[in-house]
C-alpha positions in Angstrom: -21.9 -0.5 -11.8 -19.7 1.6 -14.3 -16.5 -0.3 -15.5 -13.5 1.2 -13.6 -10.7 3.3 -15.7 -7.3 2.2 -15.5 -4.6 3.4 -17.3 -3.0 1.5 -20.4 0.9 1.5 -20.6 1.6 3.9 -23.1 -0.4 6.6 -21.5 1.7 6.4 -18.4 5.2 6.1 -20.6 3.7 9.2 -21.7 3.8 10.4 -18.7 7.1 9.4 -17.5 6.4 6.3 -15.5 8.0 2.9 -16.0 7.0 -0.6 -14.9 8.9 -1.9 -12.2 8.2 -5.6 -10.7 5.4 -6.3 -8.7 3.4 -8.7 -6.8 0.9 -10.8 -8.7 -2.2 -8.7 -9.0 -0.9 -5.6 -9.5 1.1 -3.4 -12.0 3.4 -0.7 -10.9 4.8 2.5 -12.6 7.1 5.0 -10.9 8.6 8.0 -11.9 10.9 10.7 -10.2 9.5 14.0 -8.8 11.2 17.1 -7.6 11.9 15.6 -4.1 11.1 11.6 -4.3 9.6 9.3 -6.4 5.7 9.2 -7.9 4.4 5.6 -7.9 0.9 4.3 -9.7 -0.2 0.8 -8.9 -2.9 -1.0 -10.8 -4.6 -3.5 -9.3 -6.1 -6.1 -11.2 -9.8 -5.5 -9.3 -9.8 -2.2 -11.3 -8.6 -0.3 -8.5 -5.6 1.9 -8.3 -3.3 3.7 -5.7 -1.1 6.6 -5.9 2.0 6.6 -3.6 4.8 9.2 -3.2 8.1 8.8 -1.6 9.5 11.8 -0.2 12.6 12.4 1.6 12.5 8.7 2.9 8.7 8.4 3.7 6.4 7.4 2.2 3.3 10.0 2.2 -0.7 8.2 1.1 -2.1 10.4 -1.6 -5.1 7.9 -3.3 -6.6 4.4 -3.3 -9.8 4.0 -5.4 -11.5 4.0 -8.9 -11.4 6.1 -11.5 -14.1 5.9 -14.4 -11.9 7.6 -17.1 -8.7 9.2 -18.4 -10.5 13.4 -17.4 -10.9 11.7 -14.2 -7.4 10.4 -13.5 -6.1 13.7 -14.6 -7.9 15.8 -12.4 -7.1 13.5 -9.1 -3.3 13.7 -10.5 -3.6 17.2 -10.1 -4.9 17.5 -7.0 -2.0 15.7 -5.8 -0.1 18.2 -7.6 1.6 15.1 -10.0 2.1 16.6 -13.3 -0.3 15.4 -15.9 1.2 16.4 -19.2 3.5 14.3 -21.7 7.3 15.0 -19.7 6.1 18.1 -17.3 7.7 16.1 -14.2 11.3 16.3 -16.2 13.9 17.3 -13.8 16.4 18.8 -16.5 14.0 22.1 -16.7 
């Protein structure tokens, strides 16, 4: 079975997230989006979840593996997160 993909720290600083606390066995990094908040967790397993807060709820986009950085990319897209260096700012 392939090694999973998760993403290393500066990639998602990168991207805008930060590290907040979390629970023993998983890493989380947030950022802000137009209407909410964008949330990646890492889990130590090698699996990963994508959450999003809108309005006050908290919508389910992904839980799973990845098995690169292409790959993470895409699925971000398809959740329509922004996957380049500062796109998500909200000053534009």
């Amino acid at each position: 079975m392939p090694v999973p993909y998760l993403p290393d720290a500066p990639l998602l600083l990168a991207l805008g997230f930060v590290p907040y606390r979390s629970p023993s066995g998983q890493t989380r990094h947030s950022r802000p989006s137009a209407c909410g908040q964008e949330t990646i967790v890492l889990y130590d397993d090698g699996e990963l979840a994508l959450l999003e807060a809108v309005n006050g709820q908290l919508l389910y986009s992904f839980q799973g593996r990845v098995a690169s950085e292409a790959e993470l990319r895409v699925l971000l897209r398809q959740v329509n997160w922004a996957t380049e260096p500062h796109a998500y700012s909200l000053t534009e």
